[in-house]
C-alpha positions in Angstrom: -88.0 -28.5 47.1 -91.5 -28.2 47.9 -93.8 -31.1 48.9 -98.0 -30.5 49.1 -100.7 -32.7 49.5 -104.0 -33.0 49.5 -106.4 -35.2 50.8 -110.1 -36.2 48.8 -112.7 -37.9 50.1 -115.5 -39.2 47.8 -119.0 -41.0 48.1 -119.8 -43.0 46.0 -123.4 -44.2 47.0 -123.5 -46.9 43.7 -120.7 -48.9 45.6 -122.3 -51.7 48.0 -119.5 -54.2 48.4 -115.7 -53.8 48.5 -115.2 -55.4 44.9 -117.1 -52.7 43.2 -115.3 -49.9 45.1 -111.4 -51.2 43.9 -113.5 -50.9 40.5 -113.5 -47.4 40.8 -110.7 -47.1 42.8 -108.1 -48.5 40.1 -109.8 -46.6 37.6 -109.3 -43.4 39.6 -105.4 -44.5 40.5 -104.4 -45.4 37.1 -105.8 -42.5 35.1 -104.3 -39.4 37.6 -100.9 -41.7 37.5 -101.1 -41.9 33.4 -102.0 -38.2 33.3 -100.3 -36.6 36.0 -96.7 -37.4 37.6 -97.9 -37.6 41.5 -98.4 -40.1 43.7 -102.0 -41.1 44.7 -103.1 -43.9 47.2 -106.3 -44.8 49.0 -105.4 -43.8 52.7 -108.2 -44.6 54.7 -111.7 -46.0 55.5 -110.2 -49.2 53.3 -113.5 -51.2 54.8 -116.3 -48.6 54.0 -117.9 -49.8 50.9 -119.4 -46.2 49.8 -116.7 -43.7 50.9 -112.8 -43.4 49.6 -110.3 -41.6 50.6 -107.4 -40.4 48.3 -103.8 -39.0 49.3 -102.0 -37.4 46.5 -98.5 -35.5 46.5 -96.4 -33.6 44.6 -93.2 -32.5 44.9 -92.2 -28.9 42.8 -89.3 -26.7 42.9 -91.9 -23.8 43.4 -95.0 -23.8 45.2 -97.2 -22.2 42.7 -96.3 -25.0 40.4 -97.4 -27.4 42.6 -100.7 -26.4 43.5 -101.2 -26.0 39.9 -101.2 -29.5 39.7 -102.3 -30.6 42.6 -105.7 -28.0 41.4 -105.8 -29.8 38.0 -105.6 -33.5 39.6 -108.3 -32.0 41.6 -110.5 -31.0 38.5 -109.4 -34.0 36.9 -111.1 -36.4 39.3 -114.1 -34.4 40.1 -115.0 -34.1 36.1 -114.2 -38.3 35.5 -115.8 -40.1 38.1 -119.3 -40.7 39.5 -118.4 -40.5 42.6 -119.1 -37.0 44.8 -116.2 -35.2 46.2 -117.5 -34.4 49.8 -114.0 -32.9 51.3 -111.0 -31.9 50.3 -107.8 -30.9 53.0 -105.0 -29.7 51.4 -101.6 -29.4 53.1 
Protein backbone atom coordinates (compact mmCIF):
# COMPACT_ATOMS: atom_id res chain seq x y z
CA UNK A 1 0.00 0.00 0.00
CA UNK A 2 1.33 3.34 -0.79
CA UNK A 3 0.19 6.62 0.82
CA UNK A 4 1.56 10.30 -0.86
CA UNK A 5 0.64 13.64 -0.16
CA UNK A 6 1.02 16.74 -1.17
CA UNK A 7 0.63 19.94 0.21
CA UNK A 8 -0.72 23.38 -2.02
CA UNK A 9 -0.75 26.66 -0.97
CA UNK A 10 -2.70 29.30 -2.95
CA UNK A 11 -3.20 33.20 -2.88
CA UNK A 12 -5.90 34.32 -3.61
CA UNK A 13 -5.54 38.23 -3.35
CA UNK A 14 -9.60 38.81 -4.35
CA UNK A 15 -10.38 37.20 -0.78
CA UNK A 16 -10.64 40.03 1.96
CA UNK A 17 -12.72 38.37 4.65
CA UNK A 18 -12.98 34.79 5.87
CA UNK A 19 -16.63 34.33 4.22
CA UNK A 20 -15.38 34.85 0.71
CA UNK A 21 -12.43 32.46 1.21
CA UNK A 22 -14.84 29.13 2.45
CA UNK A 23 -16.45 30.45 -0.98
CA UNK A 24 -13.61 29.28 -2.78
CA UNK A 25 -12.63 26.91 -0.51
CA UNK A 26 -15.85 24.63 -0.78
CA UNK A 27 -15.72 25.08 -4.34
CA UNK A 28 -12.19 23.78 -4.47
CA UNK A 29 -13.07 20.71 -1.83
CA UNK A 30 -16.23 19.62 -3.53
CA UNK A 31 -15.08 19.59 -7.14
CA UNK A 32 -11.43 17.43 -6.54
CA UNK A 33 -13.77 15.16 -4.14
CA UNK A 34 -16.50 14.73 -7.15
CA UNK A 35 -13.68 14.26 -9.67
CA UNK A 36 -11.09 12.49 -7.97
CA UNK A 37 -11.26 9.76 -5.09
CA UNK A 38 -8.64 11.51 -2.45
CA UNK A 39 -9.04 13.21 0.49
CA UNK A 40 -8.50 17.05 0.52
CA UNK A 41 -8.68 19.48 3.61
CA UNK A 42 -7.66 23.03 4.38
CA UNK A 43 -4.70 22.40 6.93
CA UNK A 44 -3.48 25.58 7.87
CA UNK A 45 -3.42 29.47 8.05
CA UNK A 46 -7.46 28.79 8.72
CA UNK A 47 -7.36 32.87 9.85
CA UNK A 48 -5.48 34.32 6.80
CA UNK A 49 -8.11 35.78 4.58
CA UNK A 50 -5.94 35.70 1.21
CA UNK A 51 -3.86 32.46 1.57
CA UNK A 52 -5.10 28.57 1.71
CA UNK A 53 -3.53 25.84 2.33
CA UNK A 54 -4.66 22.35 0.92
CA UNK A 55 -3.64 18.71 2.17
CA UNK A 56 -4.53 16.06 -0.23
CA UNK A 57 -3.75 12.08 -0.09
CA UNK A 58 -3.96 9.19 -1.86
CA UNK A 59 -3.51 5.90 -1.23
CA UNK A 60 -2.40 3.40 -4.45
CA UNK A 61 -1.16 -0.10 -4.59
CA UNK A 62 1.70 1.39 -6.78
CA UNK A 63 3.45 4.50 -6.55
CA UNK A 64 3.39 5.62 -10.07
CA UNK A 65 -0.36 5.39 -9.85
CA UNK A 66 -0.47 7.66 -7.23
CA UNK A 67 1.44 10.47 -8.35
CA UNK A 68 -0.51 10.18 -11.42
CA UNK A 69 -3.23 11.39 -9.56
CA UNK A 70 -2.02 13.27 -7.08
CA UNK A 71 -0.26 15.29 -10.60
CA UNK A 72 -3.81 15.49 -12.20
CA UNK A 73 -5.49 16.91 -8.81
CA UNK A 74 -2.57 19.16 -9.16
CA UNK A 75 -3.46 20.28 -12.77
CA UNK A 76 -6.98 20.15 -11.92
CA UNK A 77 -6.91 22.95 -9.32
CA UNK A 78 -4.36 25.13 -10.94
CA UNK A 79 -6.62 25.16 -14.37
CA UNK A 80 -10.17 25.88 -12.13
CA UNK A 81 -9.64 28.38 -9.74
CA UNK A 82 -8.48 32.07 -9.56
CA UNK A 83 -6.48 31.62 -7.04
CA UNK A 84 -2.35 31.40 -7.68
CA UNK A 85 -0.62 28.21 -6.66
CA UNK A 86 2.50 29.79 -4.84
CA UNK A 87 3.96 26.20 -3.38
CA UNK A 88 3.50 22.93 -3.63
CA UNK A 89 5.45 20.08 -1.11
CA UNK A 90 4.87 16.79 -2.00
CA UNK A 91 5.60 13.83 0.29
Amino acid sequence: MITLTVKITLYAPQCHSLKEKRMILQRIISRVKNKFNVSIAEVALQDVHQTVVLGIAVVSSSHTHAQNVLDEVLRFIENNTDADVTNVEFE
